[in-house]
N, C-alpha and C positions, 0 to 999 in steps of 0.2 A: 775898395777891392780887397778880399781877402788875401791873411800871406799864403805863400805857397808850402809844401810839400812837399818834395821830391822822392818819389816812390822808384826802389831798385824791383825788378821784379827779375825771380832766379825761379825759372821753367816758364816752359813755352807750349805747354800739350794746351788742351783743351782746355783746362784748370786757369791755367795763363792767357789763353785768349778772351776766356770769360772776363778775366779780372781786369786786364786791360782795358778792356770795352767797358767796364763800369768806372772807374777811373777817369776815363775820356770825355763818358756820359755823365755821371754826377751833376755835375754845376748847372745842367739843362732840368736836372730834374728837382736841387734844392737849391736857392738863390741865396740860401744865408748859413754856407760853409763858413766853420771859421777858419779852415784850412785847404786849399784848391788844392787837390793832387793833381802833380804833375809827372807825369810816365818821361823818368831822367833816364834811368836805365835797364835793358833787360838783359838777361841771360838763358841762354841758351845754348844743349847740342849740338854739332855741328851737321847732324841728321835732321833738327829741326829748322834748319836753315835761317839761323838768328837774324844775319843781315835782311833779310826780308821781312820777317818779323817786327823789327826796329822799324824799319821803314815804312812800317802802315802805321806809325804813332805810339808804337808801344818803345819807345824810345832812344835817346838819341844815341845810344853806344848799343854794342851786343859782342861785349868783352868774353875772352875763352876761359876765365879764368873767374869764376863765383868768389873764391876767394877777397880777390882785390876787389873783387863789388862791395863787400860787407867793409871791408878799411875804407873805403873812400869817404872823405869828410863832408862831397857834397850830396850824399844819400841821408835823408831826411826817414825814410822807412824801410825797411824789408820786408817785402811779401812775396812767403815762401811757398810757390806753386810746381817743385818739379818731383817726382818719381814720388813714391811714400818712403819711400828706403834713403832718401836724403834730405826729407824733414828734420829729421834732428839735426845731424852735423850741422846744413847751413843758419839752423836758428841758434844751435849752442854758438857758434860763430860769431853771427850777428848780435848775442846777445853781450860776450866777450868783448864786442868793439863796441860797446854799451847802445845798440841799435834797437828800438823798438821795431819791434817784431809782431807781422802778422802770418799764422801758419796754417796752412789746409789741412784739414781734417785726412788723415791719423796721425795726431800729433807727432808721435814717434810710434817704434817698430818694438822698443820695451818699454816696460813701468823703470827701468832704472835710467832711463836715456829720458823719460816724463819729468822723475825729479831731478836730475841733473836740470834742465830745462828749467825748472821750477823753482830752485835753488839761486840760477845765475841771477833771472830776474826779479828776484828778492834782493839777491846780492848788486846789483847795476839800479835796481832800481826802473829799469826797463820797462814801458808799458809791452803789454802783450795780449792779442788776442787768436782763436783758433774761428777760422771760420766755417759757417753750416750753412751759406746761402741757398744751396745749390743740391742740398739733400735729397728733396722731396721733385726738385723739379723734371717734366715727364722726358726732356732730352736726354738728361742722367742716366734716367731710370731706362731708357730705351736703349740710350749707348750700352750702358754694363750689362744690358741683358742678351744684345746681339754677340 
């Protein structure tokens, strides 16, 4: 059995549902993870209705506070799926609490909030990636156009 991974996940739109659902799905789809992700915690709005959220699997707390998601010692990753306008803070955050970070595409909202970001995980050492799953596909493409 592979070890775990404990994924925080901070936003709950669409972006968050997607991610969660892949997260869940994974292990059905590749059988030789060297790391099972496990949906620990998520956060969320209190318009997003986190408690419900959490309770379909996307994990087991939905704390008011993103903050305290990034300190917590038993968060294994951060993937940052809420507004674009708080991709940065929560990843310069997460990176600070030396947390690998995964962030949705627009990294941040300037190039000087990019290299700050760029900067910490040079400085922590922090793996980092920005994801593009979800670019091309035609629900996207349908949602942002209605």
């Amino acid at each position: 059995m592979a070890k775990t991974c404990n994924v925080a996940l901070l936003g709950q739109g669409f972006m968050g549902r997607t991610h969660s659902n892949a997260y869940l799905k994974v292990a059905k789809f590749f059988a030789d993870l060297p790391l099972k992700p496990v949906m620990h915690t998520s956060f969320g709005m209190a318009a997003e209705q986190p408690e419900v959220f959490a309770s379909g699997g996307a994990g087991r707390t939905s704390p008011r506070n993103w903050e305290k998601v990034v300190q917590d010692p038993a968060i294994d990753l951060i993937d940052v799926v809420s507004p674009n306008n708080m991709h940065a803070p929560m990843a310069i955050a997460a990176l600070k609490a030396g947390k690998p970070v995964a962030c949705e595409k627009p990294l941040s909202s300037t190039l000087a909030e990019a290299r700050q970001m760029v900067e910490l995980a040079k400085k922590t050492k922090a793996k980092t990636f920005v994801w593009y799953n979800y670019r091309r596909c035609p629900a996207v493409a349908w949602r942002t156009a209605s």
